[in-house]
C-alpha positions in Angstrom: 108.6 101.5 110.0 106.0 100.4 107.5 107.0 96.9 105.9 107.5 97.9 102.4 110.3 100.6 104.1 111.5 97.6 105.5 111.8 95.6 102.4 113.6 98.3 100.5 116.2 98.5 103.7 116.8 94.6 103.3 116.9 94.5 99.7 119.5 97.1 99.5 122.3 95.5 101.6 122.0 93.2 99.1 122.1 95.5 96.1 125.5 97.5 97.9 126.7 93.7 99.0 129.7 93.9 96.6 131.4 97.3 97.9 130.5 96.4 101.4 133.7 95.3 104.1 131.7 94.3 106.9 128.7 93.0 105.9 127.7 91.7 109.8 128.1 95.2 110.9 125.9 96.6 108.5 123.2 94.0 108.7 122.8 94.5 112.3 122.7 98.0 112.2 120.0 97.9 109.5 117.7 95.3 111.5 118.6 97.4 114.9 117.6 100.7 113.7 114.7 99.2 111.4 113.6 98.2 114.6 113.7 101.8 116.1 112.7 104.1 113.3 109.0 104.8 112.4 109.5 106.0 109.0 112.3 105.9 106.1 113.3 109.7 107.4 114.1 108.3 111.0 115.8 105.2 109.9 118.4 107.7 107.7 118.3 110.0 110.7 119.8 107.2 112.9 122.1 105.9 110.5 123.3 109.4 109.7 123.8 109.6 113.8 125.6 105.8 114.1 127.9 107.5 111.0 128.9 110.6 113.1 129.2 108.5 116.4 131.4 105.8 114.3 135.4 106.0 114.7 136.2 103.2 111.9 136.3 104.5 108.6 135.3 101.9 106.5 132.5 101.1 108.4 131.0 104.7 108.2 132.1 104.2 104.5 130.0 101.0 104.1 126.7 102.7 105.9 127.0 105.8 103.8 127.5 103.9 100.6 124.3 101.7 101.9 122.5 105.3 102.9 123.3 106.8 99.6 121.1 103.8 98.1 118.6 103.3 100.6 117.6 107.3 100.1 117.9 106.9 96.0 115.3 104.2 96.3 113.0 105.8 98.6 113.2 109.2 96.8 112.0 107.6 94.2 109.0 105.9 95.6 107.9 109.6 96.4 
C-alpha cells in the first residue's frame, strides 16, 4: 500500500475515534491489513472480508463506520 494510502487509513481512526467501541480492535485490524493490502481497493476488500467473517456486532459496526470514511476520503482523492 502506497504511504499516502496509509496515512489516510491512520488519520481516519482518528477522525471516526468518537463513535468507535473498540478502538484496540480497530487499530490492529487497520495496521494488520495495511500491512497486507497493496492498494486502497485491497485494504477495503479485506476489511469488507474481516466484516463478513466477524460475529460481534459492534465490532463489524465500528469497521464499517471506519470503511464508510476511509472510502469517502479516497474517492475523493480520485
Amino acid at each position: 500500500m502506497i504511504e499516502e494510502e496509509s496515512k489516510i487509513a491512520r488519520s481516519t481512526i482518528e477522525f471516526v475515534l468518537p463513535n468507535i467501541v473498540y478502538l484496540g480492535e480497530l487499530k490492529d485490524l487497520v495496521e494488520r491489513e495495511i500491512g497486507r493490502s497493496d492498494s486502497a481497493q485491497a485494504l477495503v476488500d479485506n476489511i469488507k472480508k474481516a466484516i463478513s467473517e466477524e460475529t460481534d456486532n459492534t465490532k463489524k459496526t465500528d469497521w464499517r463506520i471506519f470503511l464508510g470514511e476511509f472510502r469517502r476520503r479516497t474517492s475523493s482523492k480520485s
